[in-house]
N, C-alpha and C positions, 0 to 999 in steps of 0.2 A: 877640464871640462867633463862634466857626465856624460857616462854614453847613454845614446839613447836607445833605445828597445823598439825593435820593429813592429807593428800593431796587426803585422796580417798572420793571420793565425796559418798554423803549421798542418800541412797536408793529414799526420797522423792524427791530430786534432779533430780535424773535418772528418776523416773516417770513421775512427770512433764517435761522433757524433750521430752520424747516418748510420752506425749498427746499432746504437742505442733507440734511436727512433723507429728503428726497424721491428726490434726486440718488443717494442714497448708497442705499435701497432700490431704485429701476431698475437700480444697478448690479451689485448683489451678486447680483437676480434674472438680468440679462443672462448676468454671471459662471455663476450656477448652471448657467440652460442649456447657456451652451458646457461646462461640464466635463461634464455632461451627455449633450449627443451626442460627445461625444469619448470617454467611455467607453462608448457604444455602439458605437461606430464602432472604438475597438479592442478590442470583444469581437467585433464581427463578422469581424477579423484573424485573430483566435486561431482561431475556429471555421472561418474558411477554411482556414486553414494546416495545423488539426489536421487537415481533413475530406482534405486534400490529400496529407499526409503521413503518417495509420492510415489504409490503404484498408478496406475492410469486407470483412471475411470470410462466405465463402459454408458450406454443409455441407459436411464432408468436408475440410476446409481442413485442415491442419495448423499445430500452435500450439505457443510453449514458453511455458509458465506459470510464471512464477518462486516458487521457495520459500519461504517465510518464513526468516529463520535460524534460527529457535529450534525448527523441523521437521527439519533434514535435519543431517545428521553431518557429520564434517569431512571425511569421503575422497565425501561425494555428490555430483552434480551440482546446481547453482543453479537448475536447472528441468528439471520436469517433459515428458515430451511429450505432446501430447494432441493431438484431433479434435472441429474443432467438428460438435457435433451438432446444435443448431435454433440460429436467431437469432432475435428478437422482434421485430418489425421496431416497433414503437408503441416501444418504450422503450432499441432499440437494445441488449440484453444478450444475452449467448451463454451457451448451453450445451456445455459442455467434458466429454468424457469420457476416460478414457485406460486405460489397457490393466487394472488393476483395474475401475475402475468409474466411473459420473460423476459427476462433483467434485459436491459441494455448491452450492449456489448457483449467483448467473448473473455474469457477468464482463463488465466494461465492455471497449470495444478497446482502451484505455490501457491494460490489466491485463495484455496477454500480447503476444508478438509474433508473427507469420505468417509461418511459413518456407515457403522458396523449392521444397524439396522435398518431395516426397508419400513419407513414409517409414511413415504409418500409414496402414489404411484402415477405413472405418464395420465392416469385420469382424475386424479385431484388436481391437478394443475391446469390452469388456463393455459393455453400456446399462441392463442391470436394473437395480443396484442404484445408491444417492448415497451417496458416501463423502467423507469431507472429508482428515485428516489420515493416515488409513492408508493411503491412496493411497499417498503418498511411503513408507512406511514398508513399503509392498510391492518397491515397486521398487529398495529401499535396498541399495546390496552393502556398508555398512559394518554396520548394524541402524539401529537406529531412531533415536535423537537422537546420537549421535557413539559413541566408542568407550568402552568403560568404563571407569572407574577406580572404586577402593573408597579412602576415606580413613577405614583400620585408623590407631587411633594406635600401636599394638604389631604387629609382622608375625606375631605369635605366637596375634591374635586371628581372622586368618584361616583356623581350621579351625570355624567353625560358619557358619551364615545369615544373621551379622551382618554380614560383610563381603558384599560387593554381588557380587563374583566369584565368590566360592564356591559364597553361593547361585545365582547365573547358569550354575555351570561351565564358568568359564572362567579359566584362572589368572594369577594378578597378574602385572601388565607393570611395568616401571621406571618410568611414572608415577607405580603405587600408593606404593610405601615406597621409592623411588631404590635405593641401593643396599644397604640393610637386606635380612636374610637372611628368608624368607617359607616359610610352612610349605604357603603353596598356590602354590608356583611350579613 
């Protein structure tokens, strides 16, 4: 007959066991800390570097505000100008106005950049009223979101309101129909 083997594990067994998981909990805890202050320690990098690198703007500063692209047309500039008007100093956000009126909202300093030259000042700018998107679309020299085009599928359809030109009056360019013959050209 085989002998057979007892299946309850042996005390030193069990002990070593519970030092090993002991070992291996101190460690993963030591671990945790250092990653830990190490990501504190490089957040407080960043926020040096950023604090060193976007100095803070005062009132009266001048600012470019970049445009969204789905704001500004193809022949516009990529930003706006503007003046800062208040800053908040508890939450660090600026208020920006520009020659219509002042923008919507408040703007972090990562949001715009501070030029070197004082090209606006608090009396060029409007302050009553807060305008978000028509800002840019005041100052636009192409119009509002880029240039027009109508996509007539007949050129012969551009004599009523249906075509985007006509109604606009303004008459079809070689975008609209290439070089199909247009009754609003």
């Amino acid at each position: 007959m085989p002998s057979t083997s007892s299946t309850v594990p042996d005390r030193d067994d069990d002990e070593a066991a519970q030092q090993t998981l002991a070992y291996r909990t101190t460690q993963i805890r030591k671990r945790r800390a250092a990653a830990y202050s190490g990501q504190v320690e490089q957040a407080e990098k960043v926020v040096k570097r950023t604090r060193v690198e976007l100095k803070a703007g005062v009132a009266s500063d001048n600012v470019a505000v970049p445009i969204p692209l789905v704001d500004h047309g193809h022949g516009d500039p990529r930003n706006i100008l503007g003046v800062i008007v208040n800053r908040d100093l508890d939450t660090d956000q600026y208020t920006i106005a520009v020659k219509a009126e002042v923008l919507h909202g408040r703007y972090s300093r990562n949001q715009f950049d501070l030029c070197p030259q004082r090209l606006l000042t608090l009396d060029d700018v409007n302050e009553e009223n807060q305008v978000s998107r028509t800002a840019v679309h005041a100052q636009s020299a192409c119009g509002e979101q880029g240039f027009l085009k109508c996509n007539c599928s007949r050129a012969r359809n551009c004599k009523s309101n249906r075509c985007k030109c006509f109604e606009t009056k303004v008459k079809c360019n070689s975008r609209c129909h290439a070089s199909l013959n247009c009754a609003n050209k």
